[in-house]
Every structure is written in C-alpha cells, then in structure tokens.
N, C-alpha and C positions, 0 to 999 in steps of 0.2 A: 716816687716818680722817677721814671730812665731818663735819662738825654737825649733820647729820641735820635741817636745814632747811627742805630740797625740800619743795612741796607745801602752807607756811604762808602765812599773811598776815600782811604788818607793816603800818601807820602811822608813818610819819615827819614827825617835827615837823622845820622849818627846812630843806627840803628844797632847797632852790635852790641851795647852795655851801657849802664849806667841810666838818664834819665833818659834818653832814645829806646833805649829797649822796653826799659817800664811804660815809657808813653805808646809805644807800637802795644806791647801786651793787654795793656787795659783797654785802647782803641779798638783793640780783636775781641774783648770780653765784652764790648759794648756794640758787638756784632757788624764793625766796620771791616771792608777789605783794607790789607795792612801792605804798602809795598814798600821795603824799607832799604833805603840810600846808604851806604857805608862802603867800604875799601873790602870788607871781610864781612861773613856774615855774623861770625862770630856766637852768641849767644840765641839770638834769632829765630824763633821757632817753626819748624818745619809748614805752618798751617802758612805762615804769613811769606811774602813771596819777596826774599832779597834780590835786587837792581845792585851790582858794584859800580857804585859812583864815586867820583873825586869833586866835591862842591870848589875845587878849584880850577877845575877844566869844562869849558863851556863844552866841549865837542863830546865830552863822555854824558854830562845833563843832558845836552838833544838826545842821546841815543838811548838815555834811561827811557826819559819822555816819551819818546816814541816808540817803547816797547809796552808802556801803560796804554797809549794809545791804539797799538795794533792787540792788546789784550782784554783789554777794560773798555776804552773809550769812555771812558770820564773818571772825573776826579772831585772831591767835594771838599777837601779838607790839605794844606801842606802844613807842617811842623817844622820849623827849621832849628834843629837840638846839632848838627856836628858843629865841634869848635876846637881850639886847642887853647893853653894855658900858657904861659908865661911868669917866670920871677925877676923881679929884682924891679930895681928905680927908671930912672931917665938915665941916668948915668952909667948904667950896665947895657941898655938895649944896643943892639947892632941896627944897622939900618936892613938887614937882611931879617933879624929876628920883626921890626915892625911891621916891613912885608908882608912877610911868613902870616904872622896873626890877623891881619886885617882883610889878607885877601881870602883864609879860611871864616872868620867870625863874622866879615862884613858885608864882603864883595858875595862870598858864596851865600849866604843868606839872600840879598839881591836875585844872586845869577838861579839860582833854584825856584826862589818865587818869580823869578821874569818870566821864565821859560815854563810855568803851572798857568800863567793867565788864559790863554786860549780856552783850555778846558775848567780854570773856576769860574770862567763867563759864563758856561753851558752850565753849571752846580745852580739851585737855586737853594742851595746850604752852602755858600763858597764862606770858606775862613781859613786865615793863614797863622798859625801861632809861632812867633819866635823865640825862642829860650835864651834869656836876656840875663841878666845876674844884678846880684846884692850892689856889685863892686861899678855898677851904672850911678849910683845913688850917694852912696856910701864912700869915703876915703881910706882905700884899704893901705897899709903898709907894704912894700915889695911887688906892688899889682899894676903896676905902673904901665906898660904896652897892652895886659889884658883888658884893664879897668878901662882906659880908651878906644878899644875896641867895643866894648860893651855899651860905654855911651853911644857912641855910633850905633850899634845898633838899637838899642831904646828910640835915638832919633830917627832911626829908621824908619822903625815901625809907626812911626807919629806918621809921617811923611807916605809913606804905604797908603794907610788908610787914608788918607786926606786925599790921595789921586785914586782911588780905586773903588771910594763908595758909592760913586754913580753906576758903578759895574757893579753894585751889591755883592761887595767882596770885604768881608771883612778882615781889619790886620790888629790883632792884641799881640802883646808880650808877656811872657813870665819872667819874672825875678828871682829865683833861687837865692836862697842863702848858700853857706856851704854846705852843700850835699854830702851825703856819704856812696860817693860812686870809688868804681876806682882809676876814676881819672884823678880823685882827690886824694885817694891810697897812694896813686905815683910821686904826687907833689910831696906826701907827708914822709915818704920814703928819700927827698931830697935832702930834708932836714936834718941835722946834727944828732936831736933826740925826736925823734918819730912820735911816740908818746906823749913827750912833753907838750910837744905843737898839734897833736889831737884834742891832749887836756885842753889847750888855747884857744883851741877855737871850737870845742865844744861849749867853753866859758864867756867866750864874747856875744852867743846867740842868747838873750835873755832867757830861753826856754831850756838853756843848758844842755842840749843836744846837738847833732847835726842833723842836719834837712834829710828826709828821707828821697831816693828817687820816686818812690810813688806816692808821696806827695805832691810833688812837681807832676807827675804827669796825671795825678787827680785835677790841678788846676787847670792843663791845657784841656784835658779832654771839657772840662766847664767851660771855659773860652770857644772850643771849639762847636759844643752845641747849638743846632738851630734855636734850642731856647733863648739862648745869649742874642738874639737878633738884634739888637739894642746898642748892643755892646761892640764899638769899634775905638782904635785908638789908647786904650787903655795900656794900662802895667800893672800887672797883681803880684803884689809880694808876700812869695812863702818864703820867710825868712828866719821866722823861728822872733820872732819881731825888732830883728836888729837894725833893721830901718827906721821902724815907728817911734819905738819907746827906749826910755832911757829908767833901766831899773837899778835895784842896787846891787853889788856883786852877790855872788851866790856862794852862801858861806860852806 
C-alpha cells in the first residue's frame, strides 16, 4: 500500500543534511514536489527546488512563500526539521545562547507554519510535521536550553492542531531519539573522547544504536499521509525505545 502522496507539495525546513534532507528525499520518492528551506542547499538534490530561507527572519519566509506561490500555487504538506543544538546545564546558558535556540527551534517553527496557512487551507491533504526530540520527554544530562526548547515545541504542536482543525489542517510531531546526523557528529566532536560519548549514547537507546535519519523521515512522511486523516495532535516516538521502556544494560 503507498501513502497516497504522489502529486502533493511539501516544504521542508533544514533541508540540507541530516533528517531534513532524508525527509525532503523520501517525500520526492513518494512522488511529492519538494521545496526545501535552508541557508545553503547543501546536499539537496538537483530535482527538488531549494528556497535560502532563515526560519529566523520573517521578511526572508514571506519571500520564500511567495515564490512557492508565484510557482506552485499550493502547498499540501510543511515539515518543520531546522533547529540548532545546545550543551551544558542552566548554569552554563547565556541569556543570548536561550535566544539564539528558541527563536530557531520555537519561534521559527511557528513563523514558517504561520506564513503556509493561507495555502494549507486551499490543500485538502493539509499537514504540518514538526521534528520534536527524545529530549521533550526524557531528562537528558547537559541538554538543558535544547530540551526546553523542545518541549515548547511538543506543546506547540498540541496547541497547532487544537486551533487549526476546523481548517482541516493537521499538526503531529516526531520525536527522534539521537540520530546519527551530523549535526550529532559536531556535538560528539565537542567531546573529550568522541568514541567514548558515541559508545554512550549508542548504549542508552535500548536497541543499542542510534536513530537513523531515515527513520525519522519514514515517520514523518506517515504522519504526513492523507491516510493519517485521523491523526492530529499526536507525538511518535522513534527512539530506538529510550522513552517507553526500561531494559537491562546491554552486556
């Protein structure tokens, strides 16, 4: 059975690597037009058509928008995957670094789905997926301005769909565990021993791996399916099951 895809249009935020690239790629294999938001196109495949957007400037989002508009004229699907990362406690953040993070992971997830409403009214397949994280749920160590960022946006998404289902627009989130992108390469390159903090948190996800990016963008594109019609408001966790279950170390 397909997801009955073919023939939509998406928006993808963070499009250049990692799980924005895998969700834009698989989105294009499932016969959707792909227009993908990012600074750089970066990895981005020639079929699919990069917009350089900054999801932290509203006046660069109108002018993405309004080139989907003067090209496409509709839109059926936003993904909202750019974010940035952060380490350390409460006690390390600056009040510039909490800025910094919330107006990429939070505000700009808002400001990109605001500015898609006119045209997911006209979709009668409208859905927005957010890529949400483990670190919403979960008490992660040193994750402290990101993990807050991330709730906000899990509550986001509650709050999305709660005002927009009259508009038969649906808003889910995904949950990643730690991925192996290499926005997760740069973090583990921060580290002392690089290896060692791979072994770490390969060993914390019960399944003894890290999350793959097209895993993550297996679930959006399910989220994002007119099959899913059902389906608003939720959070699916591909976590490798480090939310759900508590196993025994892995000897």
């Amino acid at each position: 059975m397909t997801l009955k895809l073919e023939g939509l249009h998406a928006v993808v935020t963070g499009s250049a690597s990692g799980i924005g690239l895998a969700t834009a790629q698989m989105l294009r294999d499932h016969g959707v037009t792909v227009f993908g938001f990012d600074l750089q196109r970066g990895l981005l495949d020639e079929d699919m058509v990069w917009i350089e957007c900054d999801v932290t400037r509203g006046d660069v989002i109108d002018a993405a928008y309004q080139e989907i508009e003067k090209t496409a004229g509709k839109l059926d699907i936003v993904v909202n995957c750019a974010g940035i990362g952060a380490i350390g406690s409460i006690e390390d953040a600056s009040d510039d670094e909490w800025h910094r993070v919330y107006d990429t992971n939070v505000v700009g997830t808002a400001r990109v789905s605001a500015r898609s409403l006119p045209l997911l009214r006209a979709s009668s397949s409208a859905a927005i997926v957010n890529i949400c994280s483990i670190a919403a749920t979960v008490g992660l160590p040193e994750r402290a301005v990101y993990s807050a960022s991330k709730g906000a946006v899990l509550a986001l998404t509650k709050a999305m769909a709660a005002d927009f289902i009259k508009d038969n627009i649906r808003v889910n989130c995904v949950n990643p565990g730690t991925a192996d992108t290499p926005w997760v390469e740069r973090l583990l390159q921060q580290a002392a021993d690089p290896e060692a903090e791979r072994m770490a948190l390969n060993a914390r996800q019960p399944m003894g791996r890290l999350v793959s990016a097209e895993e993550v963008a297996s679930a959006v594109c399910f989220l994002a399916s007119p099959l899913q019609s059902s389906t608003t408001g939720a959070s699916l966790a591909v976590d490798g099951g480090m939310d759900g279950l508590r196993t025994r170390a892995r000897t």
